[in-house]
LODREN-655932 format. One line per field, with one value per residue (C-alpha): x, y, z; residue number from 1; residue in one letter. Coordinates in steps of 0.2 Angstrom, whole numbers. Layout:
px <- (X; ...)
py <- (Y; ...)
pz <- (Z; ...)
k <- (NUM; ...)
r <- (A; ...)
***
This chain:
px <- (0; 6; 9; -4; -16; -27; -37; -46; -65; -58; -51; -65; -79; -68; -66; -83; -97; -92; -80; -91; -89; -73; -75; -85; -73; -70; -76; -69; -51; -38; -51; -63; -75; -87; -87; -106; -119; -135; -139; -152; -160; -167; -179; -165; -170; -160; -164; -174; -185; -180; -161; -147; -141; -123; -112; -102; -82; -73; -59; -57; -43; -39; -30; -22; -8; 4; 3; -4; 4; 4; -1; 3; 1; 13; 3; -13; -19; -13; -21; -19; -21; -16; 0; -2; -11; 0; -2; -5; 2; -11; -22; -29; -47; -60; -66; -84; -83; -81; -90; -106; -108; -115; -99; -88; -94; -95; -76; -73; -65; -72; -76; -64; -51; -42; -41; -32; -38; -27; -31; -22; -31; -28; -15; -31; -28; -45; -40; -55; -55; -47; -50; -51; -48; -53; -54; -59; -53; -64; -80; -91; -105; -110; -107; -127; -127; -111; -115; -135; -125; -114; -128; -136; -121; -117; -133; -139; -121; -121; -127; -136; -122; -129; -143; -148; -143; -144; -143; -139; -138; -126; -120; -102; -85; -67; -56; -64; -75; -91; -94; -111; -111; -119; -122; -123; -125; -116; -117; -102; -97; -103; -94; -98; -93; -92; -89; -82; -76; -59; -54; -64; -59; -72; -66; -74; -69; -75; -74; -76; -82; -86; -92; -95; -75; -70; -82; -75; -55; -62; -72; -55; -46; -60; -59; -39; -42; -34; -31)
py <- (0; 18; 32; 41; 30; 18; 3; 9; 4; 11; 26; 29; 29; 41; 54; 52; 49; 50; 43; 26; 23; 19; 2; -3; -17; -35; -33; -16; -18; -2; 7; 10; 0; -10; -29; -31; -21; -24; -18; -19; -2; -2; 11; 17; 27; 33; 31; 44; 48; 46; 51; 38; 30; 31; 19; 19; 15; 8; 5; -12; -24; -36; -53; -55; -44; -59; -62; -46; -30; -13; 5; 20; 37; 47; 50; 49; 34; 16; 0; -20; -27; -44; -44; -47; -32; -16; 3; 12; 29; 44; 46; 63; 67; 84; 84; 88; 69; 63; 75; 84; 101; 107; 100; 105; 125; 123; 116; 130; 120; 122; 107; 106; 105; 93; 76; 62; 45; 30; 15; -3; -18; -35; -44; -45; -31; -23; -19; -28; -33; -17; -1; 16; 33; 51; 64; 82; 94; 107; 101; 105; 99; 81; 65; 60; 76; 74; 53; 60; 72; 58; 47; 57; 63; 45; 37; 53; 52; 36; 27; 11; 0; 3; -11; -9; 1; -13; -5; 14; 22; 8; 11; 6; 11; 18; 13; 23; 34; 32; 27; 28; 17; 14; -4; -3; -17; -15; -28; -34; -29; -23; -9; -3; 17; 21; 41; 45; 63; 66; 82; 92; 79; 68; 51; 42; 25; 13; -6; -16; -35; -46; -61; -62; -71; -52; -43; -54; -49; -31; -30; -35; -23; -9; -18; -16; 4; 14; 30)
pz <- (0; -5; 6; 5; -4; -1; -7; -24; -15; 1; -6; -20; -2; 8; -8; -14; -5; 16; 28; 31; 10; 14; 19; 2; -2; -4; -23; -27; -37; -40; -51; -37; -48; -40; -50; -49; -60; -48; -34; -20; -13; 4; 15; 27; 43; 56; 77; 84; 100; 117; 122; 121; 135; 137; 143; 161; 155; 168; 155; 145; 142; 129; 131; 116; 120; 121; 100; 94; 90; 99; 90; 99; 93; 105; 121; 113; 112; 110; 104; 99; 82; 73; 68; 51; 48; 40; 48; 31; 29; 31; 18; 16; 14; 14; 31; 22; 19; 36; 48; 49; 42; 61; 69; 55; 61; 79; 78; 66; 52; 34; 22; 11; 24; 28; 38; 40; 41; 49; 42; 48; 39; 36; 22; 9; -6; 0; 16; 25; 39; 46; 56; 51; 62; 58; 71; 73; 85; 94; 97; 112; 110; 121; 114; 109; 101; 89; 87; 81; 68; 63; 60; 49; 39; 37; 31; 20; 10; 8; -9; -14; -8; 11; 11; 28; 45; 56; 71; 77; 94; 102; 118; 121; 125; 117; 130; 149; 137; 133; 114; 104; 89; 73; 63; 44; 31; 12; -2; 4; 21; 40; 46; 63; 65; 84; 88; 106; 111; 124; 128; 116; 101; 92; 87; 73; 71; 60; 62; 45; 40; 29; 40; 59; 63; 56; 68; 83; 80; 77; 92; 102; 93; 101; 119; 117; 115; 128; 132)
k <- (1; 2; 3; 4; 5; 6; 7; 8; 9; 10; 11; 12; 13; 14; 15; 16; 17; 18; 19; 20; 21; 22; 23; 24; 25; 26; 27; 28; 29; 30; 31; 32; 33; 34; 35; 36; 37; 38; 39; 40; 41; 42; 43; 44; 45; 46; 47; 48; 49; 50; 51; 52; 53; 54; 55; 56; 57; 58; 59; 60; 61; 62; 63; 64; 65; 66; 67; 68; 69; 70; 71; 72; 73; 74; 75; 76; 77; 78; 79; 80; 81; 82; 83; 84; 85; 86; 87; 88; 89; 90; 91; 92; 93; 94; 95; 96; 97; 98; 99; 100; 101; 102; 103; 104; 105; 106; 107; 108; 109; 110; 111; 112; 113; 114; 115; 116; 117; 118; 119; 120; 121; 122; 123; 124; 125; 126; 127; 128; 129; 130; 131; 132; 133; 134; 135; 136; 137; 138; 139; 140; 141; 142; 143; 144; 145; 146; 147; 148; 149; 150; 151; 152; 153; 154; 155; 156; 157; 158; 159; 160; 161; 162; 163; 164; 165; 166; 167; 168; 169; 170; 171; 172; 173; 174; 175; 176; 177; 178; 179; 180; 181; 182; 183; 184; 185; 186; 187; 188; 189; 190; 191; 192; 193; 194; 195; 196; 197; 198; 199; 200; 201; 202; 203; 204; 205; 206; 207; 208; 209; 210; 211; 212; 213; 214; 215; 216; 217; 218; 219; 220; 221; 222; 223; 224; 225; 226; 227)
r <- (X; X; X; X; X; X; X; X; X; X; X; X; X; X; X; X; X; X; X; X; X; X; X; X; X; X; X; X; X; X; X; X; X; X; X; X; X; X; X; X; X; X; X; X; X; X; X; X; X; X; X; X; X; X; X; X; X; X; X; X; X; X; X; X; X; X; X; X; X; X; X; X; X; X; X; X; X; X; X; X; X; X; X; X; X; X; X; X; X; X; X; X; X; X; X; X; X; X; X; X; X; X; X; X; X; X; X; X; X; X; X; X; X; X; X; X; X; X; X; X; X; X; X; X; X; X; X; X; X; X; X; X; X; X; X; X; X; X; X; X; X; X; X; X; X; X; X; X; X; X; X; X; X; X; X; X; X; X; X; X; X; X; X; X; X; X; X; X; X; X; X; X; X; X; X; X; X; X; X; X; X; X; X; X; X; X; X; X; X; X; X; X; X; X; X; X; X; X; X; X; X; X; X; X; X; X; X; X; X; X; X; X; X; X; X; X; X; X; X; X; X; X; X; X; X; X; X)
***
C-alpha cells in the first residue's frame, strides 16, 4: 500500500461519497469499480425519539496482548491489532466527507479542509477486515449530540451499496470513554462506526467486516483501546 493512498474501494468511499464509504470493499479492485452491476436499494432510517443511554467505561482490556501488536500514537492513544495487519500511511481526505456540516462550524473547520484517516487492515488487497480513524478537534457539544450528527451525515451520503442500518444508537465504550455506535450493512461488508469525544476531540472509528469471525478480532481490537 502507497503512502498516501489507499485501497481503490476504500479510497473511492472516503473521496466520494463520506468517511463510512470507505469500507466498500471485498469486490472493489484499484479502479474503485465495483465488480457487480446490480444492486439492491433499501428504505434506510436513522434512530430517533428518546435520548441515548450512554455507557459507564470503567476501561477495558484485551487478552491477546501476548501475539498481537501494539499501535501507539505518541501520548494519545494506543491500541492492539493482529500482527499481520500493515499501519498504512495517512491518507488525506475533505473533512466535508467525514464530519457533519454542524460539527464542522461549531469546531470551526471548513469542508474542504483537511483530515487524516489512519487506516491498519488485514493482508487482503482490500483492506478488510481493518480499522479506520478520523478525528476532529474542537468540538463542544456532548457525545449523543455529535454521534446524532454523525448518523445522519453518514446514512444521508451514503449510496445504494448501504442495504440496511442494522442498528444505530449503540452504547459502548473507546477505552474509559463512553462510545455511541452505529451498525450498517453494504453488499459486501458490515462496518460498525463508533464516535467517542476526549478532551474536546471527536473520534470516529470505523470497524469493517465481511463475516461475523472479522467482527470478533475487530471488536477486540475496540476492547484493546486505551487512552
Amino acid at each position: 500500500m502507497s503512502a498516501g493512498r489507499l485501497p481503490g474501494g476504500i479510497r473511492r468511499g472516503l473521496l466520494g461519497v463520506a468517511l463510512v464509504l470507505a469500507v466498500l470493499t471485498a469486490a472493489c479492485g484499484d479502479d474503485g469499480e465495483v465488480a457487480t452491476t446490480t444492486t439492491t436499494t433499501v428504505a434506510v432510517t436513522t434512530s430517533t425519539a428518546a435520548p441515548i443511554p450512554v455507557a459507564t467505561c470503567p476501561g477495558q482490556r484485551s487478552e491477546r496482548s501476548d501475539d498481537w501488536t501494539l499501535y501507539r500514537l505518541e501520548a494519545e492513544y494506543m491500541f492492539l491489532h493482529p500482527a499481520d495487519w500493515t499501519v498504512a500511511a495517512p491518507a488525506i481526505i475533505p473533512a466535508g466527507d467525514a464530519f457533519h456540516a454542524d460539527t464542522l462550524a461549531e469546531a470551526g473547520v471548513g469542508p474542504e479542509a483537511e483530515v487524516s484517516v489512519l487506516t491498519v487492515a488485514g493482508p487482503s488487497p482490500s483492506g478488510v477486515p481493518g480499522v479506520h480513524l478520523v478525528t476532529l478537534t474542537g468540538v463542544t457539544s456532548p457525545l449523543e449530540v455529535l454521534y446524532a450528527r454523525q448518523e445522519a451525515h453518514v446514512v444521508s451520503t451514503s449510496s445504494t451499496d448501504l442495504r440496511e442500518v442494522l442498528d444505530a444508537g449503540v452504547s459502548g465504550c473507546l477505552g474509559d470513554e463512553p462510545a455511541l455506535g452505529l451498525v450498517l450493512l453494504y453488499d459486501y461488508s458490515v462496518v460498525h462506526v463508533w464516535s467517542a469525544v476526549r478532551a474536546g476531540t471527536l473520534y470516529v472509528f470505523l470497524l469493517v467486516a465481511e463475516d461475523q469471525t472479522q467482527v470478533e478480532v475487530l471488536d477486540e481490537v475496540l476492547r484493546s483501546w486505551a487512552w
